[in-house]
C-alpha positions in Angstrom: 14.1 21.2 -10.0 17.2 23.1 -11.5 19.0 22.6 -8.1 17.7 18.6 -8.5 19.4 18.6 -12.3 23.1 20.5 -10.7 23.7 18.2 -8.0 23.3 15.4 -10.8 25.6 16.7 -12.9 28.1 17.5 -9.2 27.8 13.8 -9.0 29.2 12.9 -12.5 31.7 15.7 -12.0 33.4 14.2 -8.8 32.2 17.1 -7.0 29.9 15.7 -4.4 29.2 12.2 -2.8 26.8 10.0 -5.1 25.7 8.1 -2.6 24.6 11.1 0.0 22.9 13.1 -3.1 21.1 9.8 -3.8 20.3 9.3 -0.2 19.0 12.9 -0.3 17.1 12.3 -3.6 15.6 9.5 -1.9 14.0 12.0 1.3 12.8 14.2 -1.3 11.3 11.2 -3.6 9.2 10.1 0.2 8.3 14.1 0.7 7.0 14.6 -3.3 5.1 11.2 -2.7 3.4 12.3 0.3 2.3 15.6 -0.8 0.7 14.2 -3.8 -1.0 11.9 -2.2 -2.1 14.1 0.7 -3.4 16.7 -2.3 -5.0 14.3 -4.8 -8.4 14.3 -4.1 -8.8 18.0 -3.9 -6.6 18.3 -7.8 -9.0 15.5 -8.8 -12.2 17.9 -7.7 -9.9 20.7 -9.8 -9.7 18.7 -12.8 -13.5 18.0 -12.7 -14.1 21.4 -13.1 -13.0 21.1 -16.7 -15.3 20.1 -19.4 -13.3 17.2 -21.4 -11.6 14.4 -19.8 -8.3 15.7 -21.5 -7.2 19.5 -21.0 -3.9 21.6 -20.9 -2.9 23.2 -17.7 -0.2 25.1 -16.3 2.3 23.2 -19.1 0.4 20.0 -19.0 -1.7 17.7 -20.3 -4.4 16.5 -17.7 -6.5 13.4 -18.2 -9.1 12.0 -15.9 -9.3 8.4 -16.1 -10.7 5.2 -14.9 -8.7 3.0 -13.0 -8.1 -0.5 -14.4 -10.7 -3.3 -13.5 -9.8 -6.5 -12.8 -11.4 -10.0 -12.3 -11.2 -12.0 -8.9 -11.3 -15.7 -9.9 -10.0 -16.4 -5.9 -14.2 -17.8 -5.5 -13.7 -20.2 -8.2 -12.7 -23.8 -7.0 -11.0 -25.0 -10.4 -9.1 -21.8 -10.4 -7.9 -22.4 -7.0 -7.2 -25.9 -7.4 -4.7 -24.9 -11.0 -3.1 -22.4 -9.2 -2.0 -24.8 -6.1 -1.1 -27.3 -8.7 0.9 -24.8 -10.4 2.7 -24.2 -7.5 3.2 -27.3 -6.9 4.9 -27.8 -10.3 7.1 -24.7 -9.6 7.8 -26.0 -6.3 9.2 -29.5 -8.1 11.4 -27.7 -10.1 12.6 -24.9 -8.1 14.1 -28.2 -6.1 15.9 -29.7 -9.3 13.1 -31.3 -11.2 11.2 -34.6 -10.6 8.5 -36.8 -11.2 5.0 -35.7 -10.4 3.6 -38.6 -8.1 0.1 -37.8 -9.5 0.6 -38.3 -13.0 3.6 -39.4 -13.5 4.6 -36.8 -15.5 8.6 -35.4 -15.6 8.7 -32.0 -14.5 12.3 -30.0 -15.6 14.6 -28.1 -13.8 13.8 -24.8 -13.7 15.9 -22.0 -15.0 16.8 -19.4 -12.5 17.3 -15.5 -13.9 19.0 -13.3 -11.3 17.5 -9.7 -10.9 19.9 -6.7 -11.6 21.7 -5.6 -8.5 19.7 -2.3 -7.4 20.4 -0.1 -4.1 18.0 0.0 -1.5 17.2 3.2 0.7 15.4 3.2 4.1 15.4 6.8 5.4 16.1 6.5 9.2 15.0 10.3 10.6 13.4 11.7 8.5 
Protein backbone atom coordinates (compact mmCIF):
# COMPACT_ATOMS: atom_id res chain seq x y z
CA UNK A 1 0.00 0.00 0.00
CA UNK A 2 2.83 2.57 0.93
CA UNK A 3 4.70 1.47 -2.21
CA UNK A 4 1.02 1.99 -4.15
CA UNK A 5 0.75 5.77 -2.45
CA UNK A 6 5.03 6.59 -3.60
CA UNK A 7 4.73 5.70 -7.12
CA UNK A 8 1.53 8.18 -7.03
CA UNK A 9 3.26 10.84 -5.73
CA UNK A 10 6.59 9.61 -8.58
CA UNK A 11 3.91 10.26 -10.98
CA UNK A 12 2.96 13.85 -10.03
CA UNK A 13 6.68 14.48 -9.38
CA UNK A 14 7.83 13.77 -13.14
CA UNK A 15 9.65 10.97 -11.86
CA UNK A 16 8.12 7.94 -13.50
CA UNK A 17 5.80 7.30 -16.49
CA UNK A 18 1.96 7.91 -15.61
CA UNK A 19 0.81 5.86 -18.01
CA UNK A 20 3.02 2.59 -17.21
CA UNK A 21 2.24 3.11 -13.25
CA UNK A 22 -1.39 3.27 -14.35
CA UNK A 23 -1.01 0.29 -16.55
CA UNK A 24 0.66 -1.39 -13.59
CA UNK A 25 -2.10 -0.22 -11.15
CA UNK A 26 -4.38 -1.64 -13.53
CA UNK A 27 -2.64 -5.59 -13.22
CA UNK A 28 -2.75 -5.17 -9.63
CA UNK A 29 -6.57 -3.70 -9.59
CA UNK A 30 -7.37 -7.50 -11.84
CA UNK A 31 -4.99 -9.49 -9.20
CA UNK A 32 -6.82 -7.66 -5.81
CA UNK A 33 -10.17 -8.44 -7.69
CA UNK A 34 -9.48 -11.96 -8.13
CA UNK A 35 -8.30 -12.81 -4.77
CA UNK A 36 -11.29 -11.35 -3.26
CA UNK A 37 -13.41 -13.03 -5.16
CA UNK A 38 -11.58 -16.35 -5.00
CA UNK A 39 -11.60 -15.83 -0.89
CA UNK A 40 -15.17 -14.53 -0.26
CA UNK A 41 -17.08 -17.26 0.64
CA UNK A 42 -14.68 -18.57 3.14
CA UNK A 43 -14.44 -14.56 4.88
CA UNK A 44 -18.21 -14.67 4.60
CA UNK A 45 -18.17 -18.20 6.80
CA UNK A 46 -15.56 -15.85 9.07
CA UNK A 47 -17.87 -13.15 9.56
CA UNK A 48 -20.67 -15.49 10.53
CA UNK A 49 -18.86 -16.57 13.35
CA UNK A 50 -19.55 -13.29 14.93
CA UNK A 51 -22.70 -12.58 16.85
CA UNK A 52 -24.08 -9.08 15.40
CA UNK A 53 -24.33 -8.37 11.79
CA UNK A 54 -21.94 -5.33 12.43
CA UNK A 55 -18.47 -5.96 14.24
CA UNK A 56 -14.83 -4.33 14.27
CA UNK A 57 -12.05 -6.43 12.95
CA UNK A 58 -8.54 -6.04 12.22
CA UNK A 59 -9.15 -1.96 11.77
CA UNK A 60 -12.61 -2.45 10.27
CA UNK A 61 -15.95 -2.27 10.41
CA UNK A 62 -17.61 -5.58 9.00
CA UNK A 63 -21.32 -5.88 8.06
CA UNK A 64 -23.12 -8.80 6.81
CA UNK A 65 -25.85 -7.85 4.59
CA UNK A 66 -28.58 -8.78 2.22
CA UNK A 67 -28.08 -8.22 -1.26
CA UNK A 68 -30.60 -5.89 -2.95
CA UNK A 69 -33.91 -7.53 -4.35
CA UNK A 70 -35.40 -6.56 -7.29
CA UNK A 71 -38.62 -7.03 -9.33
CA UNK A 72 -38.77 -8.78 -12.85
CA UNK A 73 -41.67 -7.15 -14.67
CA UNK A 74 -40.01 -8.88 -18.13
CA UNK A 75 -43.57 -11.57 -17.67
CA UNK A 76 -45.81 -8.74 -17.80
CA UNK A 77 -47.23 -7.93 -21.39
CA UNK A 78 -48.15 -4.18 -20.67
CA UNK A 79 -44.71 -3.72 -19.35
CA UNK A 80 -43.24 -5.18 -22.28
CA UNK A 81 -45.36 -3.45 -24.73
CA UNK A 82 -44.34 0.44 -22.77
CA UNK A 83 -40.87 -0.45 -22.90
CA UNK A 84 -40.85 -1.25 -26.87
CA UNK A 85 -42.88 1.82 -27.24
CA UNK A 86 -40.46 3.68 -25.26
CA UNK A 87 -37.86 2.68 -27.46
CA UNK A 88 -39.55 3.37 -30.12
CA UNK A 89 -39.96 7.08 -28.97
CA UNK A 90 -36.18 7.23 -28.22
CA UNK A 91 -35.55 5.70 -31.45
CA UNK A 92 -37.69 8.84 -33.19
CA UNK A 93 -35.67 11.18 -31.58
CA UNK A 94 -32.26 9.84 -31.52
CA UNK A 95 -33.01 10.32 -35.52
CA UNK A 96 -33.95 14.18 -35.24
CA UNK A 97 -37.45 14.06 -34.02
CA UNK A 98 -40.77 13.24 -35.83
CA UNK A 99 -44.18 12.45 -35.88
CA UNK A 100 -45.43 9.28 -34.26
CA UNK A 101 -47.55 7.52 -37.05
CA UNK A 102 -49.72 5.93 -34.28
CA UNK A 103 -50.95 8.86 -32.62
CA UNK A 104 -49.92 11.54 -34.25
CA UNK A 105 -48.18 12.87 -31.60
CA UNK A 106 -44.63 15.22 -32.22
CA UNK A 107 -41.87 13.65 -30.69
CA UNK A 108 -38.58 16.31 -30.09
CA UNK A 109 -35.14 16.00 -30.81
CA UNK A 110 -33.39 14.52 -28.38
CA UNK A 111 -30.52 16.11 -26.53
CA UNK A 112 -27.33 14.27 -26.71
CA UNK A 113 -24.71 14.55 -23.42
CA UNK A 114 -21.24 13.27 -24.25
CA UNK A 115 -19.53 11.02 -21.51
CA UNK A 116 -16.27 12.34 -19.99
CA UNK A 117 -13.22 11.01 -21.91
CA UNK A 118 -11.83 8.06 -19.64
CA UNK A 119 -8.77 5.59 -20.50
CA UNK A 120 -9.33 2.25 -21.06
CA UNK A 121 -6.93 -0.78 -20.01
CA UNK A 122 -6.85 -4.32 -21.41
CA UNK A 123 -3.93 -6.18 -19.82
CA UNK A 124 -2.41 -8.31 -22.66
CA UNK A 125 -0.07 -11.00 -20.60
CA UNK A 126 -0.77 -10.93 -17.71
Amino acid sequence: MENIEFKVSQCFEGEICPLKTFIELKQLEEKVKAGLEAIKDLAMDEARKYPSKTFQFHNAEVTMKNGSSRYDFSKITAYNHAKKKLKYIEDIAKAGGGVDPDTGEVIEKGSKIEGAETISIRIINA
